[in-house]
C-alpha positions as CSV (number, residue, x, y, z in Angstrom):
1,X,134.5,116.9,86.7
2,X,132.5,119.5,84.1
3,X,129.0,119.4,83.6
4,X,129.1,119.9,80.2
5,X,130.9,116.6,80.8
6,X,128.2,114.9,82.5
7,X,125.5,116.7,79.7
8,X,128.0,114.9,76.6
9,X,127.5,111.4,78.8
10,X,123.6,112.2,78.8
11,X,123.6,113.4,75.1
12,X,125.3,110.0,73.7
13,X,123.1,107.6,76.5
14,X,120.1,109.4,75.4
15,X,121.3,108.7,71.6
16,X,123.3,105.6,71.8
17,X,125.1,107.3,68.9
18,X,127.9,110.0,68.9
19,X,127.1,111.6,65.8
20,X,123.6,112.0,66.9
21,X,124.5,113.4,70.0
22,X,126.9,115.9,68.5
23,X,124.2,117.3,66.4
24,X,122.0,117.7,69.8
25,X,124.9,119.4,71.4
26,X,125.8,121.5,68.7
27,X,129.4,120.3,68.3
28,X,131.9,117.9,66.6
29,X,131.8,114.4,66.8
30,X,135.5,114.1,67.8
31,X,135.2,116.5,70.6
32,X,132.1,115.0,71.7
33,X,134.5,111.8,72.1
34,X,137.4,113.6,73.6
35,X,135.2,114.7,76.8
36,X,133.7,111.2,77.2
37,X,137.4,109.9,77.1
38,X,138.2,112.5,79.7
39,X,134.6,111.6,81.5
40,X,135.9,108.1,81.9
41,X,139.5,108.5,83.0
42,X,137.8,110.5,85.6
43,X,135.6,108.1,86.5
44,X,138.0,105.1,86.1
45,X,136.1,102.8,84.0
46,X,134.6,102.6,80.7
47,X,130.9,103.8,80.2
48,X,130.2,103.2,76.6
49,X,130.9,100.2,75.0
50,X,132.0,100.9,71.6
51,X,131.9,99.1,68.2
52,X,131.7,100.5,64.6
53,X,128.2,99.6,64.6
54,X,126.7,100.0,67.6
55,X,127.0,102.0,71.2
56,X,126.0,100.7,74.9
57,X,126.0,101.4,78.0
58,X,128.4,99.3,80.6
59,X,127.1,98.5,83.9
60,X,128.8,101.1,85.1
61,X,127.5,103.4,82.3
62,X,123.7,102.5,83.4
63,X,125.2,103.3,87.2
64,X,126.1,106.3,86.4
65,X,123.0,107.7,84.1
66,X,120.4,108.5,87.0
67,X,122.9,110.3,89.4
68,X,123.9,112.1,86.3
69,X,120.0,112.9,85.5
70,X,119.8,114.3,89.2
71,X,123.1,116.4,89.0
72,X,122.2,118.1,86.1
73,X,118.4,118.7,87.5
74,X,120.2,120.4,90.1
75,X,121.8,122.4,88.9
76,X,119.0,123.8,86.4
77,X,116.6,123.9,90.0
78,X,119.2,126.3,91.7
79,X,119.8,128.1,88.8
80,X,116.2,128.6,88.3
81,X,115.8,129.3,92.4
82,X,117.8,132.1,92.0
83,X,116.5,133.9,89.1
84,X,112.9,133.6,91.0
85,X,114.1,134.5,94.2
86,X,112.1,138.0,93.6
87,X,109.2,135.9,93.4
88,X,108.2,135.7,89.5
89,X,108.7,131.8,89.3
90,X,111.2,131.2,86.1
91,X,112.6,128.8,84.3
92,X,111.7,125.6,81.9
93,X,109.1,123.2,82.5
94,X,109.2,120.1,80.2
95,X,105.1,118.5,79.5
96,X,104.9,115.2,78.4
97,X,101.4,114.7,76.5
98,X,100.1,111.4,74.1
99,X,98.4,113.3,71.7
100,X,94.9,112.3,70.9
101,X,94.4,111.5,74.2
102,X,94.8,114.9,75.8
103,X,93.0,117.2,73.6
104,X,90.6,118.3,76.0
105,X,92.9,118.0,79.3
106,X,96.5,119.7,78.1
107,X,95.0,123.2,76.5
108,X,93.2,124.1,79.6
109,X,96.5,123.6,81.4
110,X,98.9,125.0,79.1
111,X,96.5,127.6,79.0
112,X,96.4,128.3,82.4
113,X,100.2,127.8,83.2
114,X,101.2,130.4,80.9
115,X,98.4,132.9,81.7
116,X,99.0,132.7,85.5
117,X,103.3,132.0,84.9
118,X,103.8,133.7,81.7
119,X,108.0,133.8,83.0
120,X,108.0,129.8,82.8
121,X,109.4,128.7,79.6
122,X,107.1,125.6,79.1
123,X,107.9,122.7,76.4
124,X,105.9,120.1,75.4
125,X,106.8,116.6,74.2
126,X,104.3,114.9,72.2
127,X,103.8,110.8,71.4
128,X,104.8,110.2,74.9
129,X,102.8,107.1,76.0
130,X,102.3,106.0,79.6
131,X,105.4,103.6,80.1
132,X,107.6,105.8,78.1
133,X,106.6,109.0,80.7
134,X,106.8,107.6,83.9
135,X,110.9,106.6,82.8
136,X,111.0,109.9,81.6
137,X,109.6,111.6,84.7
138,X,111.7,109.0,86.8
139,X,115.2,110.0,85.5
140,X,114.1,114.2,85.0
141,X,113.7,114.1,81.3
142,X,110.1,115.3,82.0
143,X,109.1,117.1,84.8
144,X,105.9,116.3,84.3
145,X,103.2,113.9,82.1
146,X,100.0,113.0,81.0
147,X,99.3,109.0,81.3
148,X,97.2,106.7,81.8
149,X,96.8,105.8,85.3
150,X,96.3,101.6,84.9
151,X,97.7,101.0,88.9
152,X,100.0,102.7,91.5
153,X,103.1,104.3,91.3
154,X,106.2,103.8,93.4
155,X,107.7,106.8,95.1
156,X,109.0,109.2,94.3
157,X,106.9,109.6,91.8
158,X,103.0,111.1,92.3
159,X,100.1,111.0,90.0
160,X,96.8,112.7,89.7
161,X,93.6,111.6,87.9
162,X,92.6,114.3,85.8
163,X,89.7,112.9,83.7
164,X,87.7,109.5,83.5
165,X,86.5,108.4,80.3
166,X,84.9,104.4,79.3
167,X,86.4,102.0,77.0
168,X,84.5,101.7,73.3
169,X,84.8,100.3,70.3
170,X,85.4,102.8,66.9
171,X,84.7,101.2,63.7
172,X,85.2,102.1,59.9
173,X,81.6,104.0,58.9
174,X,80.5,100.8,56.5
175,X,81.1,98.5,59.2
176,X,77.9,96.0,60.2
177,X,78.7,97.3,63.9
178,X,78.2,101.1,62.6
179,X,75.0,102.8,63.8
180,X,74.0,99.4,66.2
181,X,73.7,99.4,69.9
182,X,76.3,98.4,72.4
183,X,78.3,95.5,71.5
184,X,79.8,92.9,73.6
185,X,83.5,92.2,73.7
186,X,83.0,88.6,72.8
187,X,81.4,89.9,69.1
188,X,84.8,91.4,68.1
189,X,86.2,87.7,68.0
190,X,88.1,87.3,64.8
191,X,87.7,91.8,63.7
192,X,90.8,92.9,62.6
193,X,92.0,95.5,65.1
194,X,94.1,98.5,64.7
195,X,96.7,98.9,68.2
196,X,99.8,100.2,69.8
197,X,102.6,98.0,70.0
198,X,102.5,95.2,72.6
199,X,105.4,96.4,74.1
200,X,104.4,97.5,77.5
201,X,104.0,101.2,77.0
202,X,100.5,101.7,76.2
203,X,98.5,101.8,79.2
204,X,94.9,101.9,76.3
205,X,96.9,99.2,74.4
206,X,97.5,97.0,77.6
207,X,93.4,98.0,79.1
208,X,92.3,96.7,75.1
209,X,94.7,93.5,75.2
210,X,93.3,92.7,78.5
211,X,89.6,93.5,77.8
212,X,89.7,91.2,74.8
213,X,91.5,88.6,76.6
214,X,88.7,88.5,79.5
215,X,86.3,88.0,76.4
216,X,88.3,84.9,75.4
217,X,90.3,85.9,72.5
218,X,92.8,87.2,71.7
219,X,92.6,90.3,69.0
220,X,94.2,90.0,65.6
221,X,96.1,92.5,64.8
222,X,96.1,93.8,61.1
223,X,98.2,96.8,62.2
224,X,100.5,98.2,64.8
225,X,100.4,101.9,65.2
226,X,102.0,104.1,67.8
227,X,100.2,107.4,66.6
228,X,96.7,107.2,68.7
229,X,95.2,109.6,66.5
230,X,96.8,107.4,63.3
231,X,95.0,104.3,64.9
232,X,91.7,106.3,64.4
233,X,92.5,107.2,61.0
234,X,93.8,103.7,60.1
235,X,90.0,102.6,61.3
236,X,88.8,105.1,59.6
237,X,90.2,103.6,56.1
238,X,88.5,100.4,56.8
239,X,91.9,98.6,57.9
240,X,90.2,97.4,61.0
241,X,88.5,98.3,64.3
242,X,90.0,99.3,67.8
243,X,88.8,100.0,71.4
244,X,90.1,103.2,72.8
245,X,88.5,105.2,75.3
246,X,85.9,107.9,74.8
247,X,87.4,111.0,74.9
248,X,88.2,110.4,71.0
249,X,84.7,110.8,70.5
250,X,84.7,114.5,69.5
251,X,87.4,114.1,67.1
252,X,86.9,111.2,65.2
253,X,87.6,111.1,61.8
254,X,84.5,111.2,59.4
255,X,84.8,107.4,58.1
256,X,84.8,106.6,61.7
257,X,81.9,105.7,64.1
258,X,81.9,105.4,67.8
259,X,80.2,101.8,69.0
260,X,79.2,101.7,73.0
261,X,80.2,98.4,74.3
262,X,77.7,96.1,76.1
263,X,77.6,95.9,80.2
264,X,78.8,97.3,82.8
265,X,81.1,100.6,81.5
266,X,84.4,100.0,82.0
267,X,86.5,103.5,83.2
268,X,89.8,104.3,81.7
269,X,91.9,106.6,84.0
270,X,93.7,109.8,82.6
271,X,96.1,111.0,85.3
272,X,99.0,113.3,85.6
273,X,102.5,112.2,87.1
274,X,105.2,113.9,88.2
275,X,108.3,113.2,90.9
276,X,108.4,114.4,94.7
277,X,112.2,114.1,94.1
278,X,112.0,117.0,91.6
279,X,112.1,120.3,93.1
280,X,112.2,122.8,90.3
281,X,110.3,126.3,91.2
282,X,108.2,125.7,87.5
283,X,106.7,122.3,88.7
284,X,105.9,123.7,91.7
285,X,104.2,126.3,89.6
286,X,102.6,124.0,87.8
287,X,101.3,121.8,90.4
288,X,99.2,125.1,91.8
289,X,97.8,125.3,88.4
290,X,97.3,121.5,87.9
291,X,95.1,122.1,91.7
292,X,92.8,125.1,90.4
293,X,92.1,123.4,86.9
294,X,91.7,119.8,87.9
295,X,90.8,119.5,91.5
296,X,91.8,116.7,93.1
297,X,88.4,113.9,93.7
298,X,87.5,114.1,97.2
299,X,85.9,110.3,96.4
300,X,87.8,108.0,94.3
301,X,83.9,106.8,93.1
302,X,82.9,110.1,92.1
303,X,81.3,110.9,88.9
304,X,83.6,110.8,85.7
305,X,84.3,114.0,84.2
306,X,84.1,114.5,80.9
């Protein structure tokens, strides 16, 4: 077995199309197809299923994926090893960041990692939303990611809270909420809202869901949005309103105003997650940085940071 072999089986899983996944891997489609053949008379069973319309994994396709995510991890860790064993840590470290979300927590440590690592090659991977990063850090695709930290995580994986902001409510600038005092929950019964898809991988779009449904009521949604920052600029154009938490404050778009919510202030968690299993020199680079910039909270009640 090749590892460019196990890399084509990635590629096409990834894509669940071969002539996407011969663009990525900067080759023919019929080649591409040729080592997966070869790939699965290795193997001894089929690990696509194949139709002119469609691709999927088999069972023993889906067996297959993780061990091939860890192989290939390997391989890139001992690779890098060696070219740091003069001790200048080297090699790629993959970021996964939201967006709007992380303007204030991934430039200080982008910044730091390449001032203090300048031989790590660092990539970042934007619109990655909490669900969608801890998969990603789970089978390797990340090595690490910024999410929202909405309850534990299973080993391997680890997680740091980084920042800790409180829910609120942003409104289009000619809204009757715009320019009053907190709001309760209840009053946005019947607002159109703005959201992420209710599809599980918004941890701000699951805490929103959840803070309406505690109010009695569920929101109405006048438009699903994965962008975050698109959500504020959707609000901003009078489309309707959405909670979010407040680190958007700072960057709001003009036509939107920030609206404190009534009671007790309820904390949204920003955290960063990574996987013990992964033992690449750069996240172990990065981890030191992640230490001096964010400090881990001696006192899980401490004051937020902002």
């Amino acid at each position: 077995m090749e590892v460019r072999w196990l890399e084509a089986f990635v590629a096409v899983a990834e894509e669940m199309h071969f002539g996407r996944a011969a663009t990525r891997l900067h080759m023919a489609q019929s080649p591409l197809s040729q080592v997966i053949r070869r790939l699965e008379r290795e193997i001894g069973t089929p690990l696509f299923e194949r139709s002119t319309r469609s691709v999927a994994l088999t069972g023993s396709g889906e067996a297959l994926l993780p061990y091939a995510y860890r192989t290939l991890r390997t391989l890139t860790n001992a690779v890098d090893a060696a070219r740091s064993a003069e001790g200048v840590p080297t090699g790629r470290f993959t970021l996964g960041f939201s967006g709007v979300h992380n303007h204030h927590t991934l430039p200080r440590i982008t910044q730091a990692l390449r001032r203090d690592f300048p031989s790590i090659e660092l990539r970042l991977a934007g619109g990655v939303r909490t669900f969608d990063g801890i998969r990603s850090v789970r089978n390797g695709d990340l090595d690490a990611a910024f999410i929202g930290l909405v309850g534990d995580v299973d080993a391997p994986l680890r997680a740091r809270e980084i920042s800790r902001q409180h829910i609120g409510c942003v409104v289009p600038a000619d809204h009757a909420l715009a320019g009053r005092g907190p709001v309760a929950v209840g009053r946005l019964r019947g607002e159109p809202f703005v959201m992420g898809p209710v599809d599980g991988n918004s941890s701000m779009t699951v805490v929103a869901r959840q803070l309406c449904q505690a109010a009695g009521f569920t929101p109405e949604v006048a438009q699903t949005v994965s962008d975050p920052f698109l959500i504020l600029s959707m609000v901003a154009a009078g489309v309707g309103i959405t909670l979010v938490s407040s680190e958007v404050v700072p960057i709001l778009p003009a036509s939107a105003v920030w609206v404190e919510l009534d009671g007790e202030p309820v904390i949204f968690r920003h955290g960063v997650l990574w996987s013990e299993e992964n033992e690449s020199i750069p996240l172990r680079a990065f981890l030191r940085v992640l230490d001096d910039v964010f400090p881990a909270r001696p006192d899980p009640d401490s004051v937020p940071a902002s």
